[in-house]
C-alpha positions, -999 to +999 in steps of 0.1 A: +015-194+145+002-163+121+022-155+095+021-125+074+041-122+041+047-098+015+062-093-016+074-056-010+110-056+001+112-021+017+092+006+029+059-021+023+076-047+041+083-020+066+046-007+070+038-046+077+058-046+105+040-014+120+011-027+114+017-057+136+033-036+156+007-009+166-022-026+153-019-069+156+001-068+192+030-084+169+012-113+169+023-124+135+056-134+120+059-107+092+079-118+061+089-109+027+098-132+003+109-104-029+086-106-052+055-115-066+071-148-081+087-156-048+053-150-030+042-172-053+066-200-050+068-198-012+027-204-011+034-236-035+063-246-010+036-246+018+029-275+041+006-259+064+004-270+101-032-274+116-025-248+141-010-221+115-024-194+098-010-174+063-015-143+055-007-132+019-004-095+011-002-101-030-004-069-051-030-073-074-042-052-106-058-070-133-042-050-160-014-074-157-018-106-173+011-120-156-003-111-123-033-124-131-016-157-137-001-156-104-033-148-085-054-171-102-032-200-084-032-181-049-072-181-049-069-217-061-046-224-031-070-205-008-098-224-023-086-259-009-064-248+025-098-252+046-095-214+059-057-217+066-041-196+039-062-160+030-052-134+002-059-099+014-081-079-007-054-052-022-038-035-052-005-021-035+008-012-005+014+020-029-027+023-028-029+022+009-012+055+008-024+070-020-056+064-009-051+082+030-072+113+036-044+128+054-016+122+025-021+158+012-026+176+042+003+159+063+025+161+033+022+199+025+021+192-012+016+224-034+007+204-067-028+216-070-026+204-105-014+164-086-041+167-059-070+171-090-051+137-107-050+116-075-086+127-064-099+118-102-077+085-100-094+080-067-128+082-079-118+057-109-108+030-090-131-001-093-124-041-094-086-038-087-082-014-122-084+022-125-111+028-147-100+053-174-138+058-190-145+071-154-124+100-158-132+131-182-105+158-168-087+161-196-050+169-175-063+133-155-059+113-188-031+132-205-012+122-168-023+087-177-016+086-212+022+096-204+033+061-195+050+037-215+041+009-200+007+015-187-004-005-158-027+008-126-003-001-099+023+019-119+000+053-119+000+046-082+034+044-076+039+076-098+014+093-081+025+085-047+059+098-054+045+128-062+032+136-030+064+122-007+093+134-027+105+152+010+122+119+020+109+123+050+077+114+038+088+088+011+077+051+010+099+043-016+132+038+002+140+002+025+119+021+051+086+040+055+099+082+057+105+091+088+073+113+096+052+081+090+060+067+122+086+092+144+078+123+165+074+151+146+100+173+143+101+219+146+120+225+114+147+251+115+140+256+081+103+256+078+106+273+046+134+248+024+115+218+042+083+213+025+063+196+051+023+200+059+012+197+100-002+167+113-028+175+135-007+151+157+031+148+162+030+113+183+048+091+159+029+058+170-003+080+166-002+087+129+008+055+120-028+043+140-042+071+119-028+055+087-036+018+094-071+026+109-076+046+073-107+032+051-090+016+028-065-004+050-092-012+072-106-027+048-081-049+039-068-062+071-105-061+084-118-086+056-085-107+059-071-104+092-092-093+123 
C-alpha cells in the first residue's frame, strides 16, 4: 500500500485528497494525523511492511527551531527505512498556493499594494526561509515587520488570506473554497462577488491546473511520481 499523510487538518488535508484524486488515480491512502507532533509520533509508531510505501507531507521552515527538531528526526527515519518512508520537499500547503501563477488572476484581487508583497516574498524565498536581505521594497518589509511572532510559514498564511478572503476561494476553512475544485459559477452579482475568470470553469480542470503548477510539481515530482 501507499500512504500519504499530512499534518493539515482541513483545506490541506483536503487538497491531498484531490491530488490523489485527479492526479495519483487515488492510489494512496491519504491521512492526517493533526499536527506536526502527531506526524511526528505516528512516523516513530511505524512498523513498515516490505510492500508499503509513506508519504510524509511535513511543513517545514527553518525559522522554527521546534520544527527543526521535528524534521531533523524525520530525515533520520528516512535515512534508515531503505527507500520506504520519503519526506516531500515543502514549506506549507499555504506555499503551494501562494506560489500558483493563476492565484491573482483567478482570484480577482484588487490589492495592488498585496500583489507587489507576494511577488517580492516570492522572489525571497530560498532554503525553506524567506530571505528578508533579498527584499528592499520598503512596503515588502514594513508587511514583514508587522508580525509578532515572526515566522516564514506565518507570512504565508497571511498572505494567502489576503488573496482568498471570497470564501469561495479560501483554503483556510475544513475544505479547499469552492472555485478550487467546482464548476464555475455566472454570478448574479458580479459586482458584490469579487471573483477574477478562470480561463476555464471545469472544476476538475483547475484543480489539474493547480497541482501540475511549478511548485507542486515539484514536490510531488521529487517525492512521489
Amino acid at each position: 500500500m501507499k500512504y500519504l499523510w499530512t499534518e493539515d487538518t482541513g483545506a490541506g488535508l483536503h487538497f491531498w485528497k484531490l491530488v490523489n484524486q485527479l492526479f495519483l488515480d487515488d492510489e494512496y491512502v491519504v491521512a492526517s494525523k493533526g499536527n506536526n507532533q502527531g506526524l511526528l509520533d505516528a512516523v516513530l509508531d511505524l512498523d513498515i511492511k516490505d510492500d508499503d510505501k509513506y508519504y510524509i507531507a511535513f511543513d517545514y521552515v527553518v525559522d522554527n527551531q521546534d520544527i527543526r527538531n521535528k524534521y531533523r528526526v524525520l530525515k533520520a527515519i528516512e535515512k534508515s527505512s531503505e527507500g520506504r518512508l520519503i519526506i516531500l520537499d515543502m514549506i506549507c500547503f499555504e506555499y503551494l498556493i501562494l506560489a500558483f501563477d493563476k492565484l491573482v488572476e483567478w482570484t480577482g484581487t484588487g490589492k495592488a499594494d498585496k500583489i507587489k508583497i507576494r511577488e517580492e516574498v516570492l522572489a525571497a524565498v530560498e532554503n525553506h526561509r524567506i530571505n528578508l536581505s533579498k527584499i528592499d521594497d520598503e512596503k515588502t518589509l514594513q508587511y514583514i515587520a508587522g508580525f509578532k511572532r515572526y515566522s516564514t510559514e506565518r507570512v504565508m498564511k497571511s498572505l494567502v488570506g489576503e488573496f482568498t478572503q471570497n470564501e469561495k476561494w479560501s483554503v483556510k476553512g475544513s475544505l479547499m473554497g469552492e472555485c478550487w475544485y467546482k464548476d464555475c459559477c455566472i454570478s448574479e452579482h458580479q459586482d458584490s462577488l469579487r471573483c477574477g475568470r478562470p480561463e476555464i470553469e471545469d472544476g476538475d480542470e483547475k484543480m489539474k491546473m493547480l497541482i501540475k503548477s511549478e511548485e507542486v510539481q515539484r514536490v510531488i515530482g521529487e517525492g512521489i511520481i
